[in-house]
N, C-alpha and C positions, 0 to 999 in steps of 0.2 A: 506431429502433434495435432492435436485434436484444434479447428479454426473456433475463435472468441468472437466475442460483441465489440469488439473493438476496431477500427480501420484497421487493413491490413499495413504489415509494416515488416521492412527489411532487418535483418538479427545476422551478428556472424554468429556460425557455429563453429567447430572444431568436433573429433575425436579423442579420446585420449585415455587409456584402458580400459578398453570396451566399453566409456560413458562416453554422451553427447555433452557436448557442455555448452554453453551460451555466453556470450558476451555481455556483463553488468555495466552497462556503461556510468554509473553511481559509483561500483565498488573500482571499476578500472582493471578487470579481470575476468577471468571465464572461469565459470561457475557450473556446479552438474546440473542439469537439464532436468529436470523433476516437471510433473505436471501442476505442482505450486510456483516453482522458479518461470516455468511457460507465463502463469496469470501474471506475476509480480513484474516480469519484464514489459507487459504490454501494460499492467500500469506505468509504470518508468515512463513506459513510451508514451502515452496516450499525454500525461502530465505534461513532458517537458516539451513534446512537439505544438502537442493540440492547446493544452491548457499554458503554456510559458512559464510555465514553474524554472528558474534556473538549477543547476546541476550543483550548483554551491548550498543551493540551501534546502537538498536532499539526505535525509540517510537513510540506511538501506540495514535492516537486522541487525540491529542492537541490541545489548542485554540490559534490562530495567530489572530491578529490583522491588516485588510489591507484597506485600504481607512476608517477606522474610523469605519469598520461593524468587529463583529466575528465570524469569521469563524473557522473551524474544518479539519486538513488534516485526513488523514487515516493513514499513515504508510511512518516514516520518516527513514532513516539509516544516520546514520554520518559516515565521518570518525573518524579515531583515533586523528586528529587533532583539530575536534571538527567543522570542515566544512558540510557542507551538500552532501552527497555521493547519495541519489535516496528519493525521492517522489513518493509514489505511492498514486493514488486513485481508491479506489474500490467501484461498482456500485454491484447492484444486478445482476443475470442471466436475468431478463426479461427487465430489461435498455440495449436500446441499445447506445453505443456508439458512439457518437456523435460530433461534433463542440462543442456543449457545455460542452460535458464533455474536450475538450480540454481545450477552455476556463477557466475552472473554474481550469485546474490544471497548467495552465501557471497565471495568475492571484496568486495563493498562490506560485507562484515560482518569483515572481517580488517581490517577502518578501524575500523569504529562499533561491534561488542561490542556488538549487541542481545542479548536476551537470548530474543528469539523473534522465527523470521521467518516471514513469510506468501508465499506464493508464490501466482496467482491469473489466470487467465484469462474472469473472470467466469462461466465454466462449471463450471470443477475450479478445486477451492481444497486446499490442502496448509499446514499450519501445522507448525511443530517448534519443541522448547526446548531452547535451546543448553545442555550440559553443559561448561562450557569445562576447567574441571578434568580431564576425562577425554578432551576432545578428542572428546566425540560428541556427538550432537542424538537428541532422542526427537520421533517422529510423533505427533502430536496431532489429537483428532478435532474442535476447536474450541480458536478463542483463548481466553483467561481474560480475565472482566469486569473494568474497570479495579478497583484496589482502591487506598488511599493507603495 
């Protein structure tokens, strides 16, 4: 797999009818090895190693419900409150990032009320923090470490 912007970092893999598969340490299983499943693990990783996010207050491709279609996020964190603390969505390395990838992660944030979302093709990463009050988001040059 193609190397990210991210610290290098250890993964088990496996084999398993002629897929690669990776270890989700969120889901607690190995998963096919996609060049999105690549980006989404090194968020995983980058989160709970670098930033301290615990593994409890992660989840990993859920299905939301918005305008009556369903949809799929990538990688949610709560708080300890049970609020929504960051959205991430992760693209492949040969997606480029886009309006649309904005769109589609402000769209699942008109459900969920994160309160920061990450956008991320394992190459370019873009974070921003919701101002909902004023109906705007500020660019940020890095997520914020977990804090309780």
């Amino acid at each position: 797999m193609q190397p990210l912007n991210f610290p290098k970092y250890d993964f088990r893999f496996k084999s398993s009818q002629n897929s690669a598969l990776i270890f989700d340490m969120v889901r607690k299983k190995f998963v096919v090895l996609t060049p999105e499943e690549w980006v989404r693990q090194h968020v995983l990783t980058f989160l709970t190693l670098e930033k301290k996010y615990p593994l409890s207050h992660i989840n990993v491709e859920k299905q939301i419900i918005y305008n009556g279609l369903r949809k799929r996020y990538d990688i949610v964190i709560f708080n300890p409150n049970g609020t929504i603390h960051l959205l991430v969505e992760c693209k492949a390395p040969h997606i480029n990032i886009s309006q649309t990838t904005f769109d589609q992660i402000a769209q699942y944030n008109f459900k969920l009320n994160a309160s920061y979302l990450m956008v991320t093709n394992g190459l370019e990463h873009y974070m921003c923090q919701m101002n909902f009050q004023e109906e705007k988001y500020k660019f940020l040059k890095e997520i914020p470490e977990f804090s309780r």
